[in-house]
mmCIF file of the N, C-alpha and C atoms, coordinates in Angstrom:
data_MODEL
# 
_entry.id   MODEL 
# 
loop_
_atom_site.group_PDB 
_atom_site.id 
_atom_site.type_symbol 
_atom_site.label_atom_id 
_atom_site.label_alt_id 
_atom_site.label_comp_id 
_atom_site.label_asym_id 
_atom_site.label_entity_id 
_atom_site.label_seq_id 
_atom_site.pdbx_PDB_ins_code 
_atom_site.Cartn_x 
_atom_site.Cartn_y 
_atom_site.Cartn_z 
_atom_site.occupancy 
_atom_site.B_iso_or_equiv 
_atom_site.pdbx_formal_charge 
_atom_site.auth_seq_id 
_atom_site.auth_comp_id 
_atom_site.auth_asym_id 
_atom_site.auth_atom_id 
_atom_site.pdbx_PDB_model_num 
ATOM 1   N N  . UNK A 1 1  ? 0.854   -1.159  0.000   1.00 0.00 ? 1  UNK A N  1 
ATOM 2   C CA . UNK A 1 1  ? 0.000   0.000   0.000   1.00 0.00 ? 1  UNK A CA 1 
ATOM 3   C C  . UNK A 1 1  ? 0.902   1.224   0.000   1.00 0.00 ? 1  UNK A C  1 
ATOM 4   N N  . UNK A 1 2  ? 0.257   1.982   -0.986  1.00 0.00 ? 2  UNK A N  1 
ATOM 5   C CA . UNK A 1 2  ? 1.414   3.097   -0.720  1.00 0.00 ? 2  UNK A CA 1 
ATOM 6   C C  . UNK A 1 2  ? 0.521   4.908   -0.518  1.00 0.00 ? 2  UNK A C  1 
ATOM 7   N N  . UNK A 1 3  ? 1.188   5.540   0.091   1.00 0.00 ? 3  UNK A N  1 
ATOM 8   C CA . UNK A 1 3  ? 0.540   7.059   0.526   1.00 0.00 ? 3  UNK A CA 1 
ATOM 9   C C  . UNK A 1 3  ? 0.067   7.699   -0.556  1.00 0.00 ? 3  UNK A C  1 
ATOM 10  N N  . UNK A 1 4  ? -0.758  8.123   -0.317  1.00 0.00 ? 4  UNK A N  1 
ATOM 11  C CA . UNK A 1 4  ? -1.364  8.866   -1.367  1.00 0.00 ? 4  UNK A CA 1 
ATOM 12  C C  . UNK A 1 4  ? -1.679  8.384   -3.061  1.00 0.00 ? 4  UNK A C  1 
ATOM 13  N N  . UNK A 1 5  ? -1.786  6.914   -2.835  1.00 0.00 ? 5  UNK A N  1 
ATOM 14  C CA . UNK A 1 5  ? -2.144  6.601   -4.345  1.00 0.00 ? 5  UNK A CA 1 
ATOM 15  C C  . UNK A 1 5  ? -3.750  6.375   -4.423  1.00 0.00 ? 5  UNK A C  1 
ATOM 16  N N  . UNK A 1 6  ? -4.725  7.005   -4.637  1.00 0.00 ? 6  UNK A N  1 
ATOM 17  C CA . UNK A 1 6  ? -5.691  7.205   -5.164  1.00 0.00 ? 6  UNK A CA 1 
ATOM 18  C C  . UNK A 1 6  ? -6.436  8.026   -6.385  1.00 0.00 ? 6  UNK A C  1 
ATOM 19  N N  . UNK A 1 7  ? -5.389  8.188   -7.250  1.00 0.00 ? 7  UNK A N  1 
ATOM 20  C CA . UNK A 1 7  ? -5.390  9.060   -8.193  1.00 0.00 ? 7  UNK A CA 1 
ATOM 21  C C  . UNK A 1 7  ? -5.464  7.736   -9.596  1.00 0.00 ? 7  UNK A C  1 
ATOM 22  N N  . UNK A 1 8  ? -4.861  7.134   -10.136 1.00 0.00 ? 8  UNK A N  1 
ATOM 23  C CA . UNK A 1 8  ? -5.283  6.486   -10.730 1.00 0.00 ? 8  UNK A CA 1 
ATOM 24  C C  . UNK A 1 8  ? -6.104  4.601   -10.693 1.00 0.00 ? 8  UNK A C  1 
ATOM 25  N N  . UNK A 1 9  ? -6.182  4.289   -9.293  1.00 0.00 ? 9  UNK A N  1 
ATOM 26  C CA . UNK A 1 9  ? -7.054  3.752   -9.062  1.00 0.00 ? 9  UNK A CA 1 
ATOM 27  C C  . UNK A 1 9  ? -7.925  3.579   -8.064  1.00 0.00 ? 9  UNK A C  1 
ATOM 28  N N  . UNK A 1 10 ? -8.873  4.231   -7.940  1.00 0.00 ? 10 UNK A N  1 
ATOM 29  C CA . UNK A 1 10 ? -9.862  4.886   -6.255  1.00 0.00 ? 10 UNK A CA 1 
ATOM 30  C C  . UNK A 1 10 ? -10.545 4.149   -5.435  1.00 0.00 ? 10 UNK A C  1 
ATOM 31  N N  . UNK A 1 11 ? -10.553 2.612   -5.944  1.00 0.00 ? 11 UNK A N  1 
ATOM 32  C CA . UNK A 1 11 ? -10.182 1.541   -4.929  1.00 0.00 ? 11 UNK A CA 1 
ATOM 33  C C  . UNK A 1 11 ? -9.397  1.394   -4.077  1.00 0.00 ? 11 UNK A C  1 
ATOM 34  N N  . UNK A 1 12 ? -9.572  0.812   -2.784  1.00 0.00 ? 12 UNK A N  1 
ATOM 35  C CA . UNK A 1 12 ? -8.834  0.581   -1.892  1.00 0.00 ? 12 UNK A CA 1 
ATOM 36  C C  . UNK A 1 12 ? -8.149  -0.525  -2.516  1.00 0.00 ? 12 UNK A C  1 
ATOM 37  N N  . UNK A 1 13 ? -7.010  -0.686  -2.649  1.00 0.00 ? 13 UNK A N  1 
ATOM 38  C CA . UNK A 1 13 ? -5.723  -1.659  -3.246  1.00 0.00 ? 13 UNK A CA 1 
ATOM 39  C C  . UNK A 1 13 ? -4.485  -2.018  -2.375  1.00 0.00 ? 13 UNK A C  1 
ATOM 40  N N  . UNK A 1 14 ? -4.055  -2.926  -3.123  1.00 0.00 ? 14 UNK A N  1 
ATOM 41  C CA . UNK A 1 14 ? -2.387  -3.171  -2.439  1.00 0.00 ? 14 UNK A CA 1 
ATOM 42  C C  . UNK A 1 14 ? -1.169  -3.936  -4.041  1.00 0.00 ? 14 UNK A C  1 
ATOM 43  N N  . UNK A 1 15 ? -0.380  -3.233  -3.603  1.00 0.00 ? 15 UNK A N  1 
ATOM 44  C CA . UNK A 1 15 ? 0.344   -3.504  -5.135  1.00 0.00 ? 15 UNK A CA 1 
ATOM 45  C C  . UNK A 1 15 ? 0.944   -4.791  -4.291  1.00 0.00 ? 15 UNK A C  1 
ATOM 46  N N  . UNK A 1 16 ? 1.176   -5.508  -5.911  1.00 0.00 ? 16 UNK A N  1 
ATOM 47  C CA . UNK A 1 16 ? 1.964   -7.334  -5.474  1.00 0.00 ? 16 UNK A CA 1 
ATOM 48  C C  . UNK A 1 16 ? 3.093   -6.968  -6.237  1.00 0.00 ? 16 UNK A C  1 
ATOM 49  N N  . UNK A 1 17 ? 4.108   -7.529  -5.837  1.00 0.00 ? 17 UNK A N  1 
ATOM 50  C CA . UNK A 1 17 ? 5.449   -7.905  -6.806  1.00 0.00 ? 17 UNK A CA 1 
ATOM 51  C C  . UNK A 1 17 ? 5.273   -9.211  -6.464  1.00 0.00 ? 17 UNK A C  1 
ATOM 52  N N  . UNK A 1 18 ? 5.492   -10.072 -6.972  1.00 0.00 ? 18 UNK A N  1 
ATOM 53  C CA . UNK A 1 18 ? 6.090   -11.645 -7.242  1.00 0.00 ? 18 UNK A CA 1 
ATOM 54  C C  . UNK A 1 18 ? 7.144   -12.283 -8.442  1.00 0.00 ? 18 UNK A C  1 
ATOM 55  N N  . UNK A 1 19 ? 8.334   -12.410 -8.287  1.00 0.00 ? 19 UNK A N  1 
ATOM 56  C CA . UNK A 1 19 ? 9.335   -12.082 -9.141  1.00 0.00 ? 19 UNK A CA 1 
ATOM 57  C C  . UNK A 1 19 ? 8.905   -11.201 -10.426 1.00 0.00 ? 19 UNK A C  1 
ATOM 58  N N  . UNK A 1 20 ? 8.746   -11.419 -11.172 1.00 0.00 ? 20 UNK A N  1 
ATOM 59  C CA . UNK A 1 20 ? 8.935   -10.820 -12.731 1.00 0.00 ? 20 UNK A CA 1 
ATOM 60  C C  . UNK A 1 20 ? 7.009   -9.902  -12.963 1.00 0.00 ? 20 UNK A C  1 
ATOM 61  N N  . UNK A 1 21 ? 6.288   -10.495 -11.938 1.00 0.00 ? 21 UNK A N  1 
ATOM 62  C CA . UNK A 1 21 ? 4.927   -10.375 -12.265 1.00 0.00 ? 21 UNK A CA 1 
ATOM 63  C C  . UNK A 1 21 ? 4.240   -8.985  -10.859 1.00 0.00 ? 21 UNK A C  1 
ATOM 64  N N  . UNK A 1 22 ? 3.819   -8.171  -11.420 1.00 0.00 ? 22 UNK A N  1 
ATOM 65  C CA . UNK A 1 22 ? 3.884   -6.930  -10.508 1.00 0.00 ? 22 UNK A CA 1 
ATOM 66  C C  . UNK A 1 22 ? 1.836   -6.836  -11.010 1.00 0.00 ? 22 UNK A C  1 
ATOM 67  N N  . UNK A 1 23 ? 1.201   -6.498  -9.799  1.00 0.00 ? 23 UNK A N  1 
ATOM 68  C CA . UNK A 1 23 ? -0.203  -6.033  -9.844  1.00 0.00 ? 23 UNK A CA 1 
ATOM 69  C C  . UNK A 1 23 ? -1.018  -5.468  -8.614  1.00 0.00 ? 23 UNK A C  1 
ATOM 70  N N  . UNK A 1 24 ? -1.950  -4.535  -8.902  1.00 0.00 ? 24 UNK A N  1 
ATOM 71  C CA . UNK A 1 24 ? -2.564  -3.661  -7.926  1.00 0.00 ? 24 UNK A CA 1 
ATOM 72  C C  . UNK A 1 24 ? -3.978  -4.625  -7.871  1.00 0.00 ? 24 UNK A C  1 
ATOM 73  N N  . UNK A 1 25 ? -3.953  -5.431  -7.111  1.00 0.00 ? 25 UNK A N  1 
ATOM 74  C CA . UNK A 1 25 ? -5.816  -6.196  -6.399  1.00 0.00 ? 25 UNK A CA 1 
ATOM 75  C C  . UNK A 1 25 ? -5.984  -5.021  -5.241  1.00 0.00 ? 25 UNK A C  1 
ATOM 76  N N  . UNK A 1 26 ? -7.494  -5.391  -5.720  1.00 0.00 ? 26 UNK A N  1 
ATOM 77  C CA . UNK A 1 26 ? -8.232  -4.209  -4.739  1.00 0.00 ? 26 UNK A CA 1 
ATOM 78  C C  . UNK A 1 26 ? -8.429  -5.035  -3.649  1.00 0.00 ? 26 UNK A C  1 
ATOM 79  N N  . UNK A 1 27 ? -8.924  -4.928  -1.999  1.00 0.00 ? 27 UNK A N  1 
ATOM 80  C CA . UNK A 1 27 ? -8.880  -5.277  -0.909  1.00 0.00 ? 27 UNK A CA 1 
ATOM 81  C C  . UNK A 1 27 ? -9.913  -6.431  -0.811  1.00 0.00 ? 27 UNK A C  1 
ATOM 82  N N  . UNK A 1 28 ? -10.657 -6.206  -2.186  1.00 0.00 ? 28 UNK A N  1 
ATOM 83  C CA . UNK A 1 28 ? -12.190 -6.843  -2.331  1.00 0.00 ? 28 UNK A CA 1 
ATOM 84  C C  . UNK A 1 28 ? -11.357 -8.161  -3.225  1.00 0.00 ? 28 UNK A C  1 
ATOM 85  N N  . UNK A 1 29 ? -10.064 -8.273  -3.842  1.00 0.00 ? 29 UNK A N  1 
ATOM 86  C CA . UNK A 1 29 ? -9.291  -9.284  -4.143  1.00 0.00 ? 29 UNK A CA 1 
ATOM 87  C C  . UNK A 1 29 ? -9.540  -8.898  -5.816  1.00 0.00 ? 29 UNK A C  1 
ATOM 88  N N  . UNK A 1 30 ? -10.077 -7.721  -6.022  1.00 0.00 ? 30 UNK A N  1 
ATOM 89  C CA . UNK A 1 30 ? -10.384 -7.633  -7.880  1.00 0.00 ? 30 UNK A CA 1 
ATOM 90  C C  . UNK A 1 30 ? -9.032  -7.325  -8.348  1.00 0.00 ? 30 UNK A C  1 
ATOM 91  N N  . UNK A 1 31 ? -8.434  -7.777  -9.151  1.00 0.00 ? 31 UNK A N  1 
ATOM 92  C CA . UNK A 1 31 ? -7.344  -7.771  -10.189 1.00 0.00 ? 31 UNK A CA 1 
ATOM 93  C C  . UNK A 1 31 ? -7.387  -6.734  -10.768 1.00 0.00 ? 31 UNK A C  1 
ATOM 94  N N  . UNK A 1 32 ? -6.934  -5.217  -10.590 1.00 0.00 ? 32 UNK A N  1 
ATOM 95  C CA . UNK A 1 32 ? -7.132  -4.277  -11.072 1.00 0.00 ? 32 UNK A CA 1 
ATOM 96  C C  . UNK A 1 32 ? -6.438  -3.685  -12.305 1.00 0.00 ? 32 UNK A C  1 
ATOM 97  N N  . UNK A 1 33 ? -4.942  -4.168  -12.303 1.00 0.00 ? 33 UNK A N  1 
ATOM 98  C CA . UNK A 1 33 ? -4.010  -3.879  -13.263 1.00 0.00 ? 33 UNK A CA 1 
ATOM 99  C C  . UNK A 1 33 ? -2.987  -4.897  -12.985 1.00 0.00 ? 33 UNK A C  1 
ATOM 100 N N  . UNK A 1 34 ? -2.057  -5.041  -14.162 1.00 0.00 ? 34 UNK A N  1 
ATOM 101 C CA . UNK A 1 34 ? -0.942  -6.189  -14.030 1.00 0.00 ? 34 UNK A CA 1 
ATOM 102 C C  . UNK A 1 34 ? -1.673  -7.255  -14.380 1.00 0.00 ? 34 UNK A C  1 
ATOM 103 N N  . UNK A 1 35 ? -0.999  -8.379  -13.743 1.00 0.00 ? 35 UNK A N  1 
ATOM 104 C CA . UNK A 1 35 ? -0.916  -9.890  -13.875 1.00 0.00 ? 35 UNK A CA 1 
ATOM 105 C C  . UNK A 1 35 ? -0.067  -10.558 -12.856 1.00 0.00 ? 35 UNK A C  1 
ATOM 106 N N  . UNK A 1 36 ? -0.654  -11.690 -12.265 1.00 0.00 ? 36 UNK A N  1 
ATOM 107 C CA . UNK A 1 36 ? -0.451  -12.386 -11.052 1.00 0.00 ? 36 UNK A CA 1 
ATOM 108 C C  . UNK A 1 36 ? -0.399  -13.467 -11.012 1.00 0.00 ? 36 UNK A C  1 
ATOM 109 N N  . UNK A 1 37 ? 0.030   -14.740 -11.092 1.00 0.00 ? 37 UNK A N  1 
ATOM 110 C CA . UNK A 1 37 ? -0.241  -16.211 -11.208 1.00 0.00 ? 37 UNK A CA 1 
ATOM 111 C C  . UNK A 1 37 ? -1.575  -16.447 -10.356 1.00 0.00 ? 37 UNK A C  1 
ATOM 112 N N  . UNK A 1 38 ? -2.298  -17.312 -10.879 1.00 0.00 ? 38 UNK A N  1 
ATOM 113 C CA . UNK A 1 38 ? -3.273  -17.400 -10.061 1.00 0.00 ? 38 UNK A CA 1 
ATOM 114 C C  . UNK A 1 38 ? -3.514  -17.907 -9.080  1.00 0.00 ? 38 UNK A C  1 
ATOM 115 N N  . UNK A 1 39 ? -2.654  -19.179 -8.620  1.00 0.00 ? 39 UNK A N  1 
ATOM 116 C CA . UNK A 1 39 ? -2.149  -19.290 -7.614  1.00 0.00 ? 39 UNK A CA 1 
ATOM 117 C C  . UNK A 1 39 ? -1.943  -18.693 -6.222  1.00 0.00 ? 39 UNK A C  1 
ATOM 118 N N  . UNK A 1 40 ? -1.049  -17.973 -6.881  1.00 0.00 ? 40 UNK A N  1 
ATOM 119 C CA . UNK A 1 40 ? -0.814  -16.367 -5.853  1.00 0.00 ? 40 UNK A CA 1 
ATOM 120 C C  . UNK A 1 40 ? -1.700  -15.687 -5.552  1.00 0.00 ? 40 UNK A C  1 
ATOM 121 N N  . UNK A 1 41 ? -2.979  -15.482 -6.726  1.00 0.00 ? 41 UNK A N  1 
ATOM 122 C CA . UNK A 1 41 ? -3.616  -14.394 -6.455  1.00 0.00 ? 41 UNK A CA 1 
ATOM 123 C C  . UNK A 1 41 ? -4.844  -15.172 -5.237  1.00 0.00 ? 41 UNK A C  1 
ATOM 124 N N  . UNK A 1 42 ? -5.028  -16.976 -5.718  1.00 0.00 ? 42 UNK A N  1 
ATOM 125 C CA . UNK A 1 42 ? -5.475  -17.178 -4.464  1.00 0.00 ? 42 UNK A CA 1 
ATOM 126 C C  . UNK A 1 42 ? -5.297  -16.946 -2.851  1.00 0.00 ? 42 UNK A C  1 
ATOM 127 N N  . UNK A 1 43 ? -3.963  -17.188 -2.957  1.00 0.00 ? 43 UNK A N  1 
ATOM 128 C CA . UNK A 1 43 ? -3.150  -17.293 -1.581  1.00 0.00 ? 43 UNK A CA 1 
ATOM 129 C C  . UNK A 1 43 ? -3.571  -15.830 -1.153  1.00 0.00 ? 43 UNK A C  1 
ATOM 130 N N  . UNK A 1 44 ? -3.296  -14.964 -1.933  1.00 0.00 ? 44 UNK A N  1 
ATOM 131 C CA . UNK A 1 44 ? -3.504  -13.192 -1.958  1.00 0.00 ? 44 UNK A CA 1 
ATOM 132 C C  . UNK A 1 44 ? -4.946  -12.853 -1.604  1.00 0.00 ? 44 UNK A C  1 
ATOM 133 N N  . UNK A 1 45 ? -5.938  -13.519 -1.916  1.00 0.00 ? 45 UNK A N  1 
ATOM 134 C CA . UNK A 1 45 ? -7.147  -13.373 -1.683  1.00 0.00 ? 45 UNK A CA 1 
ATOM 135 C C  . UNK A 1 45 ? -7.608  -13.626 -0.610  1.00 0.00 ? 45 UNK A C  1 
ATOM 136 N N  . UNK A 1 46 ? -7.091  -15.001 0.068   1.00 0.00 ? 46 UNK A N  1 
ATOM 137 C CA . UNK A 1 46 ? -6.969  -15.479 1.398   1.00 0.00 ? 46 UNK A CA 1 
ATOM 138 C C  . UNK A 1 46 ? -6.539  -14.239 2.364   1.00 0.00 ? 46 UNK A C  1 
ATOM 139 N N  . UNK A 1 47 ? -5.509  -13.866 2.132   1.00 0.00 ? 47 UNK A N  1 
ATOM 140 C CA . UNK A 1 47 ? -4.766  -12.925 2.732   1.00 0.00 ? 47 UNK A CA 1 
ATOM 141 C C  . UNK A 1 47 ? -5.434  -11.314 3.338   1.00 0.00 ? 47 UNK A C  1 
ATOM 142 N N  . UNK A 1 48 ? -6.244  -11.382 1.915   1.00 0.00 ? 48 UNK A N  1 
ATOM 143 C CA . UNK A 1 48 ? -7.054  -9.898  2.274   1.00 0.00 ? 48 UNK A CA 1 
ATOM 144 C C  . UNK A 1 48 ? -8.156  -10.490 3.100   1.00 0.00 ? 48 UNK A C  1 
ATOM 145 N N  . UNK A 1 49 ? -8.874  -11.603 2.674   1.00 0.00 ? 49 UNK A N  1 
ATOM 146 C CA . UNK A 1 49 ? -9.886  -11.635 3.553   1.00 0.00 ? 49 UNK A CA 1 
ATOM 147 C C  . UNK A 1 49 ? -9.434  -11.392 5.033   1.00 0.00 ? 49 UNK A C  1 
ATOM 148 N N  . UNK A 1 50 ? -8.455  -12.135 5.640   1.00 0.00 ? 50 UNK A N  1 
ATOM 149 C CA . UNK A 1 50 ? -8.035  -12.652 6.719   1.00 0.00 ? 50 UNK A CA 1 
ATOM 150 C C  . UNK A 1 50 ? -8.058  -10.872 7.282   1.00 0.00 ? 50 UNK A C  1 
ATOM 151 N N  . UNK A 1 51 ? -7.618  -10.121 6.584   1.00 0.00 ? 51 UNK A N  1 
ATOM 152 C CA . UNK A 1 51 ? -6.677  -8.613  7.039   1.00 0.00 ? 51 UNK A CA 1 
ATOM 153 C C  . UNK A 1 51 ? -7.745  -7.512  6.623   1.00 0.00 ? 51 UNK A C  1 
ATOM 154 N N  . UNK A 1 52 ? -8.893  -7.895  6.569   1.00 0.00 ? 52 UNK A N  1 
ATOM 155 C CA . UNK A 1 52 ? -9.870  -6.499  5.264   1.00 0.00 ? 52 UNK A CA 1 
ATOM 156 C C  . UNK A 1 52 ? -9.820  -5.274  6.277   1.00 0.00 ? 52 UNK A C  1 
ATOM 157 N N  . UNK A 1 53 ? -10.164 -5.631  7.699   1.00 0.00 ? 53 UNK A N  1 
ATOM 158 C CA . UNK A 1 53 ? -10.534 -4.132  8.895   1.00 0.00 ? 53 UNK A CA 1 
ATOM 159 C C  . UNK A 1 53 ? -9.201  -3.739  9.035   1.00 0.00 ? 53 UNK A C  1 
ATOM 160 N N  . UNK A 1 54 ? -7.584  -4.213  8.861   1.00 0.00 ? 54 UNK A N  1 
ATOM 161 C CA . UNK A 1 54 ? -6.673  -4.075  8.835   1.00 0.00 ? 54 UNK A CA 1 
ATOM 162 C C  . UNK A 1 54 ? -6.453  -2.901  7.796   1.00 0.00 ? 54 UNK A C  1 
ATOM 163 N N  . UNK A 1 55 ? -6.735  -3.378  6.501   1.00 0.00 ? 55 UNK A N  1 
ATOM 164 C CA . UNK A 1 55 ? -6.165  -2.796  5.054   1.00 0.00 ? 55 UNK A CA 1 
ATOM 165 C C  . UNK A 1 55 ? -7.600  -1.868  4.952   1.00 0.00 ? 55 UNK A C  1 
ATOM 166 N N  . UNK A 1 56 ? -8.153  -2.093  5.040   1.00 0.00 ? 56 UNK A N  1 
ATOM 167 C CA . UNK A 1 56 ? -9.021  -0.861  5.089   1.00 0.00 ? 56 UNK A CA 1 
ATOM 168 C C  . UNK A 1 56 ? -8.817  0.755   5.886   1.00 0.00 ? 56 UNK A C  1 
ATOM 169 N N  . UNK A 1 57 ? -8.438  0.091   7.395   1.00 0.00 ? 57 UNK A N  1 
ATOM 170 C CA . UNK A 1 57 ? -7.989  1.051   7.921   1.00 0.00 ? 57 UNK A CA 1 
ATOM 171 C C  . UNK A 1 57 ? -6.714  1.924   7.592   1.00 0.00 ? 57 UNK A C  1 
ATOM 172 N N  . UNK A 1 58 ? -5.773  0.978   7.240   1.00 0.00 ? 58 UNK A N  1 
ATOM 173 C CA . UNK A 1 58 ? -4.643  1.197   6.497   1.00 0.00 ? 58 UNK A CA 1 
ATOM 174 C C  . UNK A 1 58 ? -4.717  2.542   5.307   1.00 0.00 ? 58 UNK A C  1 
ATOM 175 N N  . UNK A 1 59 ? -5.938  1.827   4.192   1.00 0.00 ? 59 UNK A N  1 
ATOM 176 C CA . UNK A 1 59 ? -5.913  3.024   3.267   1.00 0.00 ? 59 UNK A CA 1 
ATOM 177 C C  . UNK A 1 59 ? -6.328  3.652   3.550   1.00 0.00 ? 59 UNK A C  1 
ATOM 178 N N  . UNK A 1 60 ? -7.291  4.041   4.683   1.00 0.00 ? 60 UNK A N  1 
ATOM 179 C CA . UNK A 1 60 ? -8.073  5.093   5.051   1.00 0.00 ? 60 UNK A CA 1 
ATOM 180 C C  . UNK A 1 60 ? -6.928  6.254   5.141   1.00 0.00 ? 60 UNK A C  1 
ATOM 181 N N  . UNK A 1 61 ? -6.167  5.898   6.224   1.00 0.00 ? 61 UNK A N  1 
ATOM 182 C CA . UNK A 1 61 ? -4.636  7.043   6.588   1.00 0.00 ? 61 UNK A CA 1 
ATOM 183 C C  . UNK A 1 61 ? -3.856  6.776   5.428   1.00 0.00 ? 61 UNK A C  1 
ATOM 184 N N  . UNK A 1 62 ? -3.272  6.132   4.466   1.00 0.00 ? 62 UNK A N  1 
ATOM 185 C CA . UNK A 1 62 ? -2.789  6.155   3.194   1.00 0.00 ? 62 UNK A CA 1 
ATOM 186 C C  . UNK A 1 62 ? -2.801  7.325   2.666   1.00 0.00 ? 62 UNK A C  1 
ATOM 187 N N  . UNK A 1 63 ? -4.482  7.056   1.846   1.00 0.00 ? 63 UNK A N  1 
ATOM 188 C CA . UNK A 1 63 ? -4.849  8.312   1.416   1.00 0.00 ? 63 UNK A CA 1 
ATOM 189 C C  . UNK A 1 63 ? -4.669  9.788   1.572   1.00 0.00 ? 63 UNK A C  1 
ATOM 190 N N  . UNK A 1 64 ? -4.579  9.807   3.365   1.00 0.00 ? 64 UNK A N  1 
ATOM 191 C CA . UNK A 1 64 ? -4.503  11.278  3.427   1.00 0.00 ? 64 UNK A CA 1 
ATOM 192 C C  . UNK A 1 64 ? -2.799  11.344  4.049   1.00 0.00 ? 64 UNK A C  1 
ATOM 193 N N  . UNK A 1 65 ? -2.238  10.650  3.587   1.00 0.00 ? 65 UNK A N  1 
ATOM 194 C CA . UNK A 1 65 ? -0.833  10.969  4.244   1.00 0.00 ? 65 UNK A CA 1 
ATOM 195 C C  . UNK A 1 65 ? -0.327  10.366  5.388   1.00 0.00 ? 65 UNK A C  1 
ATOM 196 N N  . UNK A 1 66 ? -1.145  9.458   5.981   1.00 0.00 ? 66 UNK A N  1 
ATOM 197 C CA . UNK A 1 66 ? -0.834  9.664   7.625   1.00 0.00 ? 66 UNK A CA 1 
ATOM 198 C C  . UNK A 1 66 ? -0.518  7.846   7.410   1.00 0.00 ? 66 UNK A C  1 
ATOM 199 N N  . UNK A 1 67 ? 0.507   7.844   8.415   1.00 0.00 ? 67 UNK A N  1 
ATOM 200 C CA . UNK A 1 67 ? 1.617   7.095   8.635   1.00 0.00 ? 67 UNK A CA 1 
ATOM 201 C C  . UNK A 1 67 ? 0.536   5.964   9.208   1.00 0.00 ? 67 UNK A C  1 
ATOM 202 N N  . UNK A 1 68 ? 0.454   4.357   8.652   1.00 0.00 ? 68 UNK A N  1 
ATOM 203 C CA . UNK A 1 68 ? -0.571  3.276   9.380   1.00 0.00 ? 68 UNK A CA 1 
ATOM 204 C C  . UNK A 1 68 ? 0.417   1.797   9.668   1.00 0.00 ? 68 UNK A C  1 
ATOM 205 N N  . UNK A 1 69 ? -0.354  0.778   10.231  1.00 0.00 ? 69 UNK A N  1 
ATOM 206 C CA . UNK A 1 69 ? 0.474   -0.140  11.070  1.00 0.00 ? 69 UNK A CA 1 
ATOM 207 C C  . UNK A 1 69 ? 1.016   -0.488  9.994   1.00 0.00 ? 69 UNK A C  1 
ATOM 208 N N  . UNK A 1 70 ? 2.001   -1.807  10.267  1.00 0.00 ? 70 UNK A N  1 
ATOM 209 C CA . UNK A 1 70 ? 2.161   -2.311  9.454   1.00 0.00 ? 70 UNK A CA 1 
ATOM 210 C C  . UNK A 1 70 ? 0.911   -3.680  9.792   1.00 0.00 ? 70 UNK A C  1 
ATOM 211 N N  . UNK A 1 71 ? 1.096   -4.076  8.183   1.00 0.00 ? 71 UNK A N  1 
ATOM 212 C CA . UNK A 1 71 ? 0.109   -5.581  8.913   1.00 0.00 ? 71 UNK A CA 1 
ATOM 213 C C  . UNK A 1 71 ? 0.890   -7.017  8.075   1.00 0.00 ? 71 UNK A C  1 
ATOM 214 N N  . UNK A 1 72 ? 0.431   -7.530  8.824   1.00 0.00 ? 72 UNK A N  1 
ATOM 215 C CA . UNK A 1 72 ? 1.046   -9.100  9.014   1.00 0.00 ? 72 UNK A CA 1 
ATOM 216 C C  . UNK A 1 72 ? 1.288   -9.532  7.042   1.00 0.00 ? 72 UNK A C  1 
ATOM 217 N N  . UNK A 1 73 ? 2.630   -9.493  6.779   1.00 0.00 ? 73 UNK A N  1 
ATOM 218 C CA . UNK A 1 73 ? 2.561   -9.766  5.457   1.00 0.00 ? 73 UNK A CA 1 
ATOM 219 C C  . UNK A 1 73 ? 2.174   -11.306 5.034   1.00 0.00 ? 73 UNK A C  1 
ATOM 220 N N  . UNK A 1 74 ? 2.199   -11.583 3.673   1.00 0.00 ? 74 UNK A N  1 
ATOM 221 C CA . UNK A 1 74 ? 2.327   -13.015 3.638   1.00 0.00 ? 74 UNK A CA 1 
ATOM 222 C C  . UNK A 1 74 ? 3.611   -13.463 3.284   1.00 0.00 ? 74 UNK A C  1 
ATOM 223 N N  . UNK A 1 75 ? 3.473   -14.836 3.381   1.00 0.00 ? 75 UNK A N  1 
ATOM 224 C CA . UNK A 1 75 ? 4.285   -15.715 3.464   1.00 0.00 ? 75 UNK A CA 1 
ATOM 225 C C  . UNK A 1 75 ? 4.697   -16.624 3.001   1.00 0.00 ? 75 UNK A C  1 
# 
């Protein structure tokens, strides 16, 4: 998740790198841009569910600048 990115996609998101394959899923697990093995994007989907009041809260302060936890990455 990064500060202040709501300008080109106004979903709440989280960017993936996974070697060579880079993509922004929204918190809701939608595949917004890029490409992801699907695999991953399961495991990734798992992940948001598990974390949504986490990453939600997260982009909430994102958005406006303000510094949020970290949360439990995957693995």
């Amino acid at each position: 998740m990064l500060f202040l990115d709501d300008d080109k996609h106004h979903k709440p998101h989280v960017h993936i790198y996974y070697g060579e394959y880079a993509a922004s899923v929204g918190v809701d697990g939608e595949l917004i841009a890029g490409s992801i093995p699907v695999k991953q994007l399961k495991i990734l989907t798992a992940w948001l569910i598990i974390h949504e009041d986490e990453l939600y809260k997260a982009w909430n302060s994102a958005v406006r600048g303000l510094p949020f936890d970290k949360i439990e990455p995957l693995k």
